[in-house]
C-alpha positions, 0 to 999 in steps of 0.5 A: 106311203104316209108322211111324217112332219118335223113336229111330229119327229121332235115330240116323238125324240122327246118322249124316248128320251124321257121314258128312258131313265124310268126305273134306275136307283138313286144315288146311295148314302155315304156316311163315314168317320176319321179316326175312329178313335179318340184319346183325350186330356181333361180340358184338352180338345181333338177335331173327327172328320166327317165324310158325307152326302147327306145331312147329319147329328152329333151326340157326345158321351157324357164328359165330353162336348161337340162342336158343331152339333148338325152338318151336312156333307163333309165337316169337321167335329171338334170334340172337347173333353171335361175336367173329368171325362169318362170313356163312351163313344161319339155318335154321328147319325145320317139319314140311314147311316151312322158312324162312331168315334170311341173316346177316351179319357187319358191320365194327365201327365204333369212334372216340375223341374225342379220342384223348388227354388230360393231366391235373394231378399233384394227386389227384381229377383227372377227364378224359372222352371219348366212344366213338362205336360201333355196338355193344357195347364194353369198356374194358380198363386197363392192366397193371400198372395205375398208382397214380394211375388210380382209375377209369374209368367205365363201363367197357363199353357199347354205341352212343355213350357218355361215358367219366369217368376219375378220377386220383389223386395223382402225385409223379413228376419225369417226365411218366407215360403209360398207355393205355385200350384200347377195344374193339368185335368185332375192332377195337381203339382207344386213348386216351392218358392223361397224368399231369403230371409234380409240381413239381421242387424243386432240390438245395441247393448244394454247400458247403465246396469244397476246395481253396482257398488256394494252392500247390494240386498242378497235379493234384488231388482237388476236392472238397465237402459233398453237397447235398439234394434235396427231391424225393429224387432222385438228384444228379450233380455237375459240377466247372468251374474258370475262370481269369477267372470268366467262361469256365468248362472242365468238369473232369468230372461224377460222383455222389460228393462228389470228382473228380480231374482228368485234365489237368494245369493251369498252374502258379503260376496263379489259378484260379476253382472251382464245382459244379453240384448236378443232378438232372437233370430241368427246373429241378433245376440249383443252382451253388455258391457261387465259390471260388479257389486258386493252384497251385503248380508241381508236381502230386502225382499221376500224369495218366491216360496219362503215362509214365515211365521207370524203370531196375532196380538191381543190389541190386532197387532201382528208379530214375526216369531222365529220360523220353526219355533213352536207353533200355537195349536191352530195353523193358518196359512195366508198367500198371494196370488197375483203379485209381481216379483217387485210386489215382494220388497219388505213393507211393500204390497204383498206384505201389506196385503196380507198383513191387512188380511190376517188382521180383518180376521182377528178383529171380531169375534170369536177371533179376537178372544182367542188369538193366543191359539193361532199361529199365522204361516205366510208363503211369498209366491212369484206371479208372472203377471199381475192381476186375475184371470176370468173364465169359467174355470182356472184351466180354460179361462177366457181372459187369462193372466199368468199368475202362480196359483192360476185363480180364476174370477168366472165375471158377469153377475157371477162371484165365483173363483176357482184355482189350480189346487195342486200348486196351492198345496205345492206352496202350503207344503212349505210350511212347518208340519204340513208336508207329509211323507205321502201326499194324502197326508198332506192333504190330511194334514191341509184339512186342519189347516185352512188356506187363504189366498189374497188375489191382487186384483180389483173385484167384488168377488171371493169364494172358499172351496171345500175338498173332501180329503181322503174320502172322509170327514176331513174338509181341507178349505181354500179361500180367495179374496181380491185384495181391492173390491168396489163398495156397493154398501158400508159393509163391502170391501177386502176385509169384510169379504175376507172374514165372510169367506176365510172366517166364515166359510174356511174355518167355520165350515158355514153355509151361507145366509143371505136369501136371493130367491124370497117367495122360492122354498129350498129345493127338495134336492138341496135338502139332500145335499145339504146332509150329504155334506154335513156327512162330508165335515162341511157345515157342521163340526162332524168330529164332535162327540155324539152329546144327548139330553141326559148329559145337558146337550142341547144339540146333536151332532147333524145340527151343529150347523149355522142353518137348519131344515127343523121348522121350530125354534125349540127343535134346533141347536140355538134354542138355548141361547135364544132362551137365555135373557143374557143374549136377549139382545141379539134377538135369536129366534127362527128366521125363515130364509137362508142358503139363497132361498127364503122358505123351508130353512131357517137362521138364527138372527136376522142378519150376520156376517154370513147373511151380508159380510157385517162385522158379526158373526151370530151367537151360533157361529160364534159357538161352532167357530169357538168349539172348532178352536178348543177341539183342534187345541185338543180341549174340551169346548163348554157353554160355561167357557164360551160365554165367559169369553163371548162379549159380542151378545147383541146385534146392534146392526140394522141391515137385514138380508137383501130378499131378491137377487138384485137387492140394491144392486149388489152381488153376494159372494158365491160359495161355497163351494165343494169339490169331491177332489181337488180335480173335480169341477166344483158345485154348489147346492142347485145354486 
């Protein structure tokens, strides 16, 4: 038998021991998830236990965010939704294995109790209310934020919680309000949070009204000492009379220390006076103490709408005639705009303005000699505020003051003035025989009547506009002139402005003369308009009998104008004065430029009132204005009676028509213009 050492023993217990595990299964993968489901807020955020023996990854449905993204073993996954999560699943990926978590979006729950809340005006002042969620919210202030909200806390959280809001000191006459908006994931609420409005305190009473006493003017300015109101708030007053201190009329309201009033009041009468001091918010209302005064029995100011008549002396000097007695053949109307109530005592601006107005008109040819045709009716109109207002039209105006008729000066470069016709012919209606039992009529009436508006404003501006009344020939003409203009020449100015755009344009129906664009001829398309509106009445007499050369005319009726397109002295309407040696003087020929452009239509004489507001209307104007005359009499106009009248036969004056837009630096007076009806927008000829 063999023997076996220890060694050999050892080695032996070894390799059984290692032989003999070879050929078992590794240990296997476990991969598990809890829960398996999800329910989040927006913004709000949940933890997934992971169970593990191995490694893992995490991929998060768009919406949602993970944290941690790789693992291994046992962990936990927190999972946070967005503001605007969508469902989808959560993956979380071993080895081999892979587990899910379904998520999903819930609706966030959100209430205010209450929604609403006021607090005291006095400072420190606190108010709550709880938010009832079921997740996160946050509170976000107002902008701007109030003075008076100091704090509100907290100002975010989550589930249900109590919000504190602190509130300083508010000085406000008026209830203030501001809004808390609370908000969880996409849901937003409001709280509605007011300031009490402080203690009003009412002005002082009004002191030393006038007038008092007696032989107070039927029309007059009250007036009195201003009150102060604590508070510093703004103080309107209101202005009552009574006749038995019981039942009081309101005179009208305004925010100065006077009023005039609009309505005349009885003569020889006792009247009872007071003012009502107003700031216009609860309690703030302060009565003066009553006066009295008797009136007298006259007035000593113009009433908003009241006529009068006026006829035109030989030596320029102006007359009031009876109202209503029986007129001269031709009616003008004068008015004002712009001008204040106190602008209206006799001899005061207004009177003065527009007597300066109807004597600029009168003072030259043809006027002068036939001032025994013309009757001069004068309407007062109350402006509101006084001045002009600048824009591009009466309706819109950039720079707006609150006048009666709204006229409009456009600014800039421009001279052009525009204005609300429907009021103009409100005030014109007052006039003897020009209302008329239909408003077309009136209209109708209107065109032979032409009305001159002087503005109370500084400008060097003016414009006449042209309606087409009823659709025919009939020209109803409206022109306004800034009573104050800057002087850019000798021949500037109110008067000289006010015969070129009321005499010339208005009455005349001329067109312009002046020439802006020199080397530029009249536009084809002008040509056209200017037909279309001798078709209308404008720019010629249209209502004049057809005369032809048999009969010794020596013009026809589409070239009665001032201008013409006919490229031949012997071919227009001037021709005979320009042959006739008695009118040498005035050196009538066929002078290229007019109606802004320099070639392709004609005038007469090199310069005139139309050309640059001179104290001269040409020999052909003068015709036209003359014929006008004794037409609208109802008389026949000759040659022979013209020139038996006519003394201004020589055009002394040097000055010619500026060549350039920018001659010297002056502006000319844009117009005229016409409209198709009075709400139409107004256009010139390319112009």
């Amino acid at each position: 038998m063999r023997k076996v050492g220890f060694a050999a023993i050892v080695l032996a217990a070894l390799i059984a021991v290692s032989c003999k595990g070879k050929g078992d299964k590794p240990e296997a993968e476990t991969l598990s998830v809890n829960p398996t489901t999800l329910s989040l807020l927006p913004n709000s955020s949940g933890t997934i236990n992971i169970t593990s023996n191995v490694a893992w990854t995490v991929s998060a449905p768009s919406g949602f965010t993970a944290s941690p993204t790789t693992g291994s073993k046992n962990g936990i996954v927190t999972v946070t939704a967005g503001s605007s999560p969508i469902s989808g699943f959560l993956k979380i990926q071993g080895k081999t294995k892979a587990a899910t978590v379904a998520l999903t979006a819930a609706e966030a729950d959100l209430a205010l109790s209450p929604t609403s809340g006021s607090v005291s005006y006095e400072a420190g002042k606190t108010i709550t209310f709880q938010v009832v969620c079921n997740g996160d919210w946050s509170i976000t202030l107002p902008s701007p934020k109030p003075d008076w909200l100091t704090s509100v806390s907290p100002a975010s959280g989550s589930k249900d919680a109590t919000v504190t809001v602190t509130t300083g000191a508010y000085s406000g006459k008026t209830k203030a309000q501001t809004f808390l908006t609370v908000k969880c994931g996409k849901k937003s609420v409001y709280y509605t949070l007011t300031k009490e409005a402080a203690p009003n305190l009412p002005p002082t009473k009004p002191t030393n009204l006038q007038p008092s006493g007696s032989n107070v003017a039927t029309l007059t300015t009250f007036s009195w000492t201003a009150s102060t109101d604590p508070n510093g708030d703004e103080i309107t007053y209101k202005v009552m009379i009574s006749k038995d201190n019981s039942s009081w009329t309101t005179v009208g309201s305004t925010k100065s220390t006077s009023l005039s009033n609009t309505t005349e009041m009885d003569k020889n009468t006792k009247y009872y006076y007071k003012v009502v001091a107003d700031d216009g918010l609860e309690g703030g209302k302060t009565e003066s103490d009553v006066v009295t005064f008797t009136t007298g029995s006259g007035k000593n100011k113009w009433a908003d709408g009241e006529v009068k008549q006026y006829n035109v002396n030989q030596d320029g000097s102006v007359t009031e005639v009876t109202l209503g007695s029986t007129p001269r053949p031709i009616k003008l109307i004068y008015t004002g705009d712009g001008y204040t109530q106190d602008l209206f005592t006799y001899g005061g601006q207004f009177e003065k303005e527009i007597k300066d107005g109807i004597k600029a008109l009168f003072e030259y040819e043809p006027f002068k000699s036939y001032t025994s045709y013309f009757t001069v009716y004068v309407v007062a109109a109350y402006s509101n505020e006084a001045g002009m207002s600048i824009g591009d039209s009466y309706d819109k105006p950039k720079t707006k003051v609150d006048t009666k008729f709204k006229c409009t000066w456009e600014g800039g470069n421009s001279t052009g003035i525009d204005c609300d016709a429907d009021i103009v012919e409100e005030y014109a209606a007052k006039c003897p025989g020009i209302k008329g039992s239909t408003e077309n009529q009136t209209w109708n009436n209107l065109s032979w009547c032409p009305v001159s508006i002087i503005i109370n404003a500084y400008a060097y501006a003016g414009t006449n506009i042209w309606f087409e009344a009823n659709g025919g020939m009939n020209i109803v003409s409206i022109a306004q002139t800034p009573a104050r203009q800057p002087s850019y020449s000798a021949y500037d100015g109110f008067a000289f402005t006010l015969r070129h755009e009321f005499g010339g344009h208005g009455f005349g129906l001329l067109d312009d003369e002046y020439v802006y664009y020199d080397t530029q001829k009249y536009p084809r398309d002008d040509q056209e308009s200017f037909r279309e509106w001798q078709a209308m009445g404008a720019l010629c007499n249209s209502y004049l009998p057809q005369w032809n050369s048999s009969a010794n005319n020596w013009y026809s009726d589409s070239e009665h104008c001032n201008l013409t397109l006919t490229p031949k002295v012997e071919g227009v309407n001037w021709n005979t004065f320009a042959a006739r040696s008695d009118y040498s003087g005035a050196s009538i020929k066929l002078y290229s430029g007019s109606a802004y452009y320099g070639k392709g239509i004609y005038r007469s004489e090199y310069t005139s009132c139309m050309v640059d507001n001179i104290p001269h209307f040409n020999t052909i104007s003068r015709w036209k204005i003359y014929t006008r005359i004794k037409l609208t009499a109802g008389e026949t106009p000759t040659l022979e009676d013209f020139m038996s009248r006519d003394t201004d036969r020589t055009n002394t004056y040097a000055s010619g028509a500026p060549s350039t837009k920018s001659a010297g630096g002056k502006r000319k007076c844009m117009g005229p213009v016409i409209k198709k009806s009075k709400h139409s927008k107004p256009y010139r000829l390319r112009r």
